[in-house]
N, C-alpha and C positions, 0 to 999 in steps of 0.2 A: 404529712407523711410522704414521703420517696415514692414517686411510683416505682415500679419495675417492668424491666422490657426484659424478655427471652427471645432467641434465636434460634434454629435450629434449622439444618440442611444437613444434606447426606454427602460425601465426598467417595466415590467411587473409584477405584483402580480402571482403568481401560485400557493398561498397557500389557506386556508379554514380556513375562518370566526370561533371562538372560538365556542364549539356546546354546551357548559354550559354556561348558561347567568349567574351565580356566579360566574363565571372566564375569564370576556370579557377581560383577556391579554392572553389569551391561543388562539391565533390566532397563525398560522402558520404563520413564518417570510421568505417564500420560494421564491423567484422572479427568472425569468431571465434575464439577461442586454443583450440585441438583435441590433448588426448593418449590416446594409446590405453586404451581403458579405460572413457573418462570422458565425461560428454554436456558438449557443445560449451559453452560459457561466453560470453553474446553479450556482445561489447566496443564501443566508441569512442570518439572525445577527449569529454573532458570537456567540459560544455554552453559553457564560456564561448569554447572552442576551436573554436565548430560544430560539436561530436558531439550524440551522440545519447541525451538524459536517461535514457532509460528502459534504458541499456545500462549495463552496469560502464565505467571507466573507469581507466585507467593508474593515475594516483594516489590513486585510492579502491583498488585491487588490491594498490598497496607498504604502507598502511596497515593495511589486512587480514592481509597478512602477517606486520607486524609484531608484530600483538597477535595471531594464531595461534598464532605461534613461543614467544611470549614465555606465553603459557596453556598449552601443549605443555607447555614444560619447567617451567612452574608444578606441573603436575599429577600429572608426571612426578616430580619432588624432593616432590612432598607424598605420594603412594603411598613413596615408598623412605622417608621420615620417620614416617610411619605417622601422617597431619593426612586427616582423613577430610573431602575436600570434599564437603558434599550441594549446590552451585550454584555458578556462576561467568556472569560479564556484566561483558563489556567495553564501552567507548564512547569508543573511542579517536579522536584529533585531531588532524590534520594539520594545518600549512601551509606554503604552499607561493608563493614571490612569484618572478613574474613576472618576468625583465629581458629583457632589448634581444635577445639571441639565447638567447633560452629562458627557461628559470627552472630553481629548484634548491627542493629540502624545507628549509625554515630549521631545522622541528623535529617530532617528535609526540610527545605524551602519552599515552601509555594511563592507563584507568583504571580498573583491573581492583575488582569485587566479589565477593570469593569470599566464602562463605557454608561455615561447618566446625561441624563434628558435636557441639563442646564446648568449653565455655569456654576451658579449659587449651589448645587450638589455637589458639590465637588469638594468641598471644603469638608462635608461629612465622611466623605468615604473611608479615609482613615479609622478616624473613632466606630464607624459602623465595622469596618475590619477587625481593630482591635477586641469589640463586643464577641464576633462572631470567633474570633480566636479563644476568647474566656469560655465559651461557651459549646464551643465543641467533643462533642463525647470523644471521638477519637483519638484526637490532640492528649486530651483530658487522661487518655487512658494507658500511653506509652509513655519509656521511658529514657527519651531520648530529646533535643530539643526538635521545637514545629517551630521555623521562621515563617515570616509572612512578611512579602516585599511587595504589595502591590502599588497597580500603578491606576492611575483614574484617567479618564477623558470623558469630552462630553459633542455627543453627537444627538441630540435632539430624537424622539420620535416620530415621524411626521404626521402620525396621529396627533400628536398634539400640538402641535401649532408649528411658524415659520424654522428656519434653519439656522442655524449659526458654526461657523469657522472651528472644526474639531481639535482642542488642544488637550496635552496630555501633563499628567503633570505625578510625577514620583514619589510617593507618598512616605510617612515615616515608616521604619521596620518594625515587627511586633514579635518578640519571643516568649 
């Protein structure tokens, strides 16, 4: 049987009512997304939407998420495969167009750099990518493509034994 997971947090207005009634879209788009536990995460639309730059934004948050989820279970299938990552950096890329009543994510790329303990891992990282792509709630749950282009190298931890000459190596794309 499925387990099930719930979520729940509070998303609060912080901003102020538009102060020219000739311009009732000049409301501040300023919120914070609040779960117990966790310090408050300052949000609003995105700048082109009149939020506010210097705050998280909606779909800067869905693309974050994606390449969490998708590093999660990366990290996750490399511990149970026994691929000893020493680094990992994503630089993942939305977009996202515009129409008439709204807009939609066309697509995002992630493009994860993991960095493994020894040459002979290397050869994994792919397939342990492609895993954690099937296996991502996020990916799993939108309706748009999730690319995955990453790339491997291998820089030894010096916890575990001598050094070796770091090379990188561009792995297959996974959609």
């Amino acid at each position: 049987m499925p387990r099930t997971h719930e979520y729940e947090l509070t998303v609060t207005w912080t901003g102020a009512p538009a102060r020219d009634p000739a311009k009732p879209r000049a409301y501040s788009r300023s919120h914070e997304v609040l779960a117990p536990g966790r310090p408050p995460l300052a949000a609003s639309a995105d700048p082109a939407m009149n939020g506010d730059a210097d705050r998280w934004n909606p779909e800067q948050l869905l693309v974050a998420a994606l390449s969490q989820c998708h590093m999660l279970w990366f990290l996750h299938l490399c511990a149970d495969a026994g691929v000893v990552v020493t680094s990992y950096t994503d630089r993942p890329h939305g977009v996202m167009v515009e129409t008439r009543h709204g807009g939609r994510f066309t697509q995002v790329t992630l493009r994860p750099v993991a960095t493994v303990a020894a040459p002979d891992m290397v050869d994994r990282v792919a397939e342990l990518h492609e895993g954690a792509h099937r296996a991502c709630f996020i990916a799993n749950s939108v309706n748009f493509p999730v690319r995955v282009e990453p790339v491997a190298s291998v820089r030894p931890d010096e916890r575990l034994g001598p050094t070796v000459e770091p090379e990188a190596t561009r792995t297959a794309s996974t959609t």
